[in-house]
N, C-alpha and C positions, 0 to 999 in steps of 0.2 A: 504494500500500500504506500501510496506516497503520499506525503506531508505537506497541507495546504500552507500558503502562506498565513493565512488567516490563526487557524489551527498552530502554526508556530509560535506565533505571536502571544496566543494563550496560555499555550507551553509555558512563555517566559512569565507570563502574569501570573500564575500559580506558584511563580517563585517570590513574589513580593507580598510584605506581612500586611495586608490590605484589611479594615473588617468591609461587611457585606454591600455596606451602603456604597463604597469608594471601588469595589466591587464590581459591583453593574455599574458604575460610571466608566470605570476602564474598559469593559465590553464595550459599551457601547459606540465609544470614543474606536476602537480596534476596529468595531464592525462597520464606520464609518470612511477607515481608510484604505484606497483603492488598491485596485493589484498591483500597481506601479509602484506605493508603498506613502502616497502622497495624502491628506486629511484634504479633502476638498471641500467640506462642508464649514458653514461659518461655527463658530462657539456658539453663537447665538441661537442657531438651529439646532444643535446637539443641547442647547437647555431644555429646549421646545420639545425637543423627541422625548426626552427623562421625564419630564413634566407630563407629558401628556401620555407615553406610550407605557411608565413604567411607573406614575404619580411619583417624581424623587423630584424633591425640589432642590436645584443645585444653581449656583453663580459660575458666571465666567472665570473667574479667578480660581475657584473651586476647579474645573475643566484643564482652566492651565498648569495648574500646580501637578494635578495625576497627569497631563500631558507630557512634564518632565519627565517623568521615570518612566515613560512608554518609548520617548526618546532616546532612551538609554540602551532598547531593548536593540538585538541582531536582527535584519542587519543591520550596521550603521548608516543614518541618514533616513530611515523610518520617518511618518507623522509628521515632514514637516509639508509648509502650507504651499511650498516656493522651492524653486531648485536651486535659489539662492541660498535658501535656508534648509536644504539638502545638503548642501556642498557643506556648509558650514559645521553642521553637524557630523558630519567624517571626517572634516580636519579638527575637529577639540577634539576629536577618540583615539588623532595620531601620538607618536610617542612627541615632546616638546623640544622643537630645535627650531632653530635660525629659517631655512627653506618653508617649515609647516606654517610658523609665525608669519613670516612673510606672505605665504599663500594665503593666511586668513585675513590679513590686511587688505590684499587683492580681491576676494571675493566682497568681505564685508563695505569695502571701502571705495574700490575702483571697479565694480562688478559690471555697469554700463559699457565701461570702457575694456573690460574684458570680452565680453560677448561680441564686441563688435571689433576686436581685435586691434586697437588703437596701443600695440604693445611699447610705441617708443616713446608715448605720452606716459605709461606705469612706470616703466623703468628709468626714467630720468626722477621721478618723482619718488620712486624708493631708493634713488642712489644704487642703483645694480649693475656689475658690470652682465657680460653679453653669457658667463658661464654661469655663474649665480640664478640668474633671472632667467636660461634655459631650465633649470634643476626644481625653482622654484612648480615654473609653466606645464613641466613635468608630472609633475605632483598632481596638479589639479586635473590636468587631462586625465589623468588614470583615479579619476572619480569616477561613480558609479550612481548615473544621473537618474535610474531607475531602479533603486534598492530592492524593489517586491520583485521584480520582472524574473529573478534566477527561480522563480518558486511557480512561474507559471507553466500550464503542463499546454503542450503544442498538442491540436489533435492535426494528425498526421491525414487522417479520413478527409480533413476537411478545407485538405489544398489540394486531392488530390483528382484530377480532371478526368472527365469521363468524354473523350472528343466525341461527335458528331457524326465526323465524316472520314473516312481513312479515301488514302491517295497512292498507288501502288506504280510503279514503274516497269512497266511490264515489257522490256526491250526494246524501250524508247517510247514506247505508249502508255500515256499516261492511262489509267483507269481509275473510277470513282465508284465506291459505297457510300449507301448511307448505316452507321450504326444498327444494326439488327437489334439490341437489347434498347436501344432508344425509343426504337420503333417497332414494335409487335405487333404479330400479323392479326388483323381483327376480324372476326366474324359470326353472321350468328347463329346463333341453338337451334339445333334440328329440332330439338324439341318444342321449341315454339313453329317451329312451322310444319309439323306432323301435329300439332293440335289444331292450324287451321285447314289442313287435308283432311283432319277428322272429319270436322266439320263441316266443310262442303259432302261428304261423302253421307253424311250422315241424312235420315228421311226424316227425322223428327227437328224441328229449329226450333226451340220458343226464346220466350223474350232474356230470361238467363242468359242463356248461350247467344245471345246473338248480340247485346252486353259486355259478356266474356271476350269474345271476336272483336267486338269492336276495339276493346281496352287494349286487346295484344297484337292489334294492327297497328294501333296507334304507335304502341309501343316499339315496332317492329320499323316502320316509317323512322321513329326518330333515332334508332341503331343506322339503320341505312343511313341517313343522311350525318351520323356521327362519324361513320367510317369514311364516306364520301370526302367529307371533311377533311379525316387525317391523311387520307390519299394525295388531295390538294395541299396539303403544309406541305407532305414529304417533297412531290413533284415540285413543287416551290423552292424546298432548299435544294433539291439536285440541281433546278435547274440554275440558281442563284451562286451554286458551287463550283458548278461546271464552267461559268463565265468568269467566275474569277482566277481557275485552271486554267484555264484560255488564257487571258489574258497574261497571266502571269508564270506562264506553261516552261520559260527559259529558266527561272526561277527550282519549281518546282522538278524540274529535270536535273538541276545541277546543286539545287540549296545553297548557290552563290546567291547572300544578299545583293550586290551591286549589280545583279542580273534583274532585281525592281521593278517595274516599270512603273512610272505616276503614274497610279491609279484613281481616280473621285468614284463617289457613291450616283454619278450622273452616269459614268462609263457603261458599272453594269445594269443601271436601271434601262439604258439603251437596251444593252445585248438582248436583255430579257423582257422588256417590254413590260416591267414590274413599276410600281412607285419606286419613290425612293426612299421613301420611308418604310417600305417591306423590306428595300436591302440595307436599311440601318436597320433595321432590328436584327434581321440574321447575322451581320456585321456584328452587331455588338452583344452577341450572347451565344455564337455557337463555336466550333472549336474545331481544326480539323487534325489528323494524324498524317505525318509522310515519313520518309523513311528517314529525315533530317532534324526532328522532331515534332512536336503537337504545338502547334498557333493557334494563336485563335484569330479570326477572319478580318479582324480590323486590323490588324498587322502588315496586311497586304495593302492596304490603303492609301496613298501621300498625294500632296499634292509635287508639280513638278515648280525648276529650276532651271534656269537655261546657263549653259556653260559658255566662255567668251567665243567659244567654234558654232555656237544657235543651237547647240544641242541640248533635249530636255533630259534631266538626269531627277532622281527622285529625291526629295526631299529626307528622305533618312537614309540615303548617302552621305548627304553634304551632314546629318546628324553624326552618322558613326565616324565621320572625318572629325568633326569638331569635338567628338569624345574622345577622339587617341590624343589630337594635338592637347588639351587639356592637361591627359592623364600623364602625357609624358612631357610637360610642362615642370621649371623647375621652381616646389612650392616655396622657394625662400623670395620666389621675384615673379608668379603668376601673371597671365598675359592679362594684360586689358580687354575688355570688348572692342576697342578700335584695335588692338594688335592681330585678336584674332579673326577681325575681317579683314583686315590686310593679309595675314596666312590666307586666310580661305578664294580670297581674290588672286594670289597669287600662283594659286592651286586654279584657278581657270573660273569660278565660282561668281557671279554677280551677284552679291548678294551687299544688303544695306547691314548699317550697324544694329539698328531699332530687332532688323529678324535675328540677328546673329545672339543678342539678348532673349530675344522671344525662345529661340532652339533651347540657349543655355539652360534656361530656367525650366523649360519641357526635360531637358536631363537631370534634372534635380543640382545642376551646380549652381552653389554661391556665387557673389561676385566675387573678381581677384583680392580685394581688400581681406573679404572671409577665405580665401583660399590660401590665405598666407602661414608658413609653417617658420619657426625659429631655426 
């Protein structure tokens, strides 16, 4: 069995000489703080919960005082309201020198100027030289900004993707399924329809039985026209599948990304003579398998770019260009967004500075300022 965080936490309250009243104020206070390890709730809401969920009339100050020794508990940096007052809380539990001292001065004191990585405004102002003031910086980054998060249990079931559509490469020919366990073959009961052969066959009809028939006609009409139905979704995503195979057939043959082509949600709404907002939904919720791995169908998507030769190139091209040169960028001196549209114009690319920000930020990069390492 593994041990919740929550459940830990109590563990350690069981060890403090509490009596009953102070008790349930400390559960309560626990059951209040998230997985992450953070007290989200005001004081003032947790008087209101005691007060009214469990009649314990308690004060703020009351909350903050058993607060302290819940802060105390493993792991360090538990309860607090701020990841400011997370951090803090790990460095008073360190052992007391020069580096740890200084690092609480940083957090508590220059914490703005932390976050936003203004490192040569802190250390002119701690008096640090440039190895000090790494050791310090040190320190801090190997905090541990989510203290609950080691105690959370991943379910494994519930990233794990069931595709749509598998894609086979059959000596140069592509071929396309649709998931057979997605889509189950439907049909209906012979038993209801040997009840209306009974029926006709039979000499006696009264109003019962003709009631009865009616009900499981009805019934039978709305099967048929359910299957009809899923016949029509399926034919729909073959054929929504098949266009986007098509199109991107060089791709799928080789599983070279730069083999891409700009594709829009207008393209296949052509091919297919669909809306386009039938090929955004399948776009945005089906999945397919190839022998390259399982995508899911918006991935195929971009818009295009034209290179200085008029050539259209795809948009997560010029994305996976701008993610090497980043990654292999050096972090004491990160590029600018004007340096790395000059890189990427230089690579053939016409692209403006405003997109080359827009891509960044769709990759999840900071700016060079936050990209900066000591």
């Amino acid at each position: 069995m593994e041990t919740s965080f929550h459940d830990h936490l109590l563990d350690q309250l069981g060890m403090l000489e509490l009596d009953e009243r102070s008790h349930a104020i400390a559960e309560q206070i626990i059951g209040s703080i998230d997985d992450a390890g953070y007290l989200r709730r005001e004081i003032t809401s947790i008087v209101d919960d005691l007060a009214f969920g469990q009649n314990i009339d308690t004060s703020v100050e009351e909350i903050q005082d058993i607060m302290k020794n819940i802060q105390q508990f493993d792991p360090p940096g538990i309860g607090a309201w701020t990841l400011q007052e997370c951090l803090l809380l790990q460095l008073k539990r360190m052992p007391d020198n020069l580096p740890v001292r200084n690092a609480i001065e940083i957090i508590d004191t220059y914490y703005n100027e932390f976050i936003k990585k203004h490192y040569d405004k802190i250390q002119r102002q701690l008096s640090l030289d440039d190895a000090s003031f790494k050791d310090v910086i040190n320190i801090i980054i190997h905090l541990n900004p989510k203290p609950g998060a080691a105690f959370t249990v991943v379910n494994k079931a519930e990233s794990y993707i069931i595709p749509d559509f598998f894609v086979f490469n059959n000596n140069g020919i592509l071929e396309i399924s649709l998931n057979a366990k997605n889509a189950p073959e439907l049909r209906i009961s012979e038993g209801y329809k040997e009840m209306m052969r009974a029926y006709d066959r039979s000499e006696k009809k009264n109003k019962t039985q003709k009631e009865a028939l009616l009900f499981i006609k009805q019934k039978l009409d709305s099967a048929k026209w359910f299957i009809d139905a899923i016949k029509q979704r399926q034919h729909t995503l073959l054929h929504t599948m098949q266009a986007i195979m098509s199109f991107q057939k060089e791709f799928f043959l080789s599983g070279d990304e730069t083999a891409l082509k700009p594709m829009i949600l207008k393209d296949i709404a052509t091919m297919t003579s669909l809306d386009i907002s039938t090929v955004s939904r399948v776009a945005n919720s089906k999945y397919v398998q190839t022998e390259f791995g399982t995508y899911k169908l918006k991935y195929f998507f971009s818009e295009a770019l034209q290179t200085d030769s008029g050539e259209e190139v795809s948009t997560r091209e010029v994305k996976n260009i701008l993610h090497e040169i980043i990654s292999a960028e050096n972090k004491r001196k990160p590029y600018s967004d004007e340096r790395l549209t000059e890189m990427l114009q230089e690579k053939g690319y016409n692209i403006a500075r405003r997109t080359v920000a827009k891509y960044r930020e769709y990759l999840n990069v900071p700016v060079a300022r936050l990209r900066k390492e000591l």
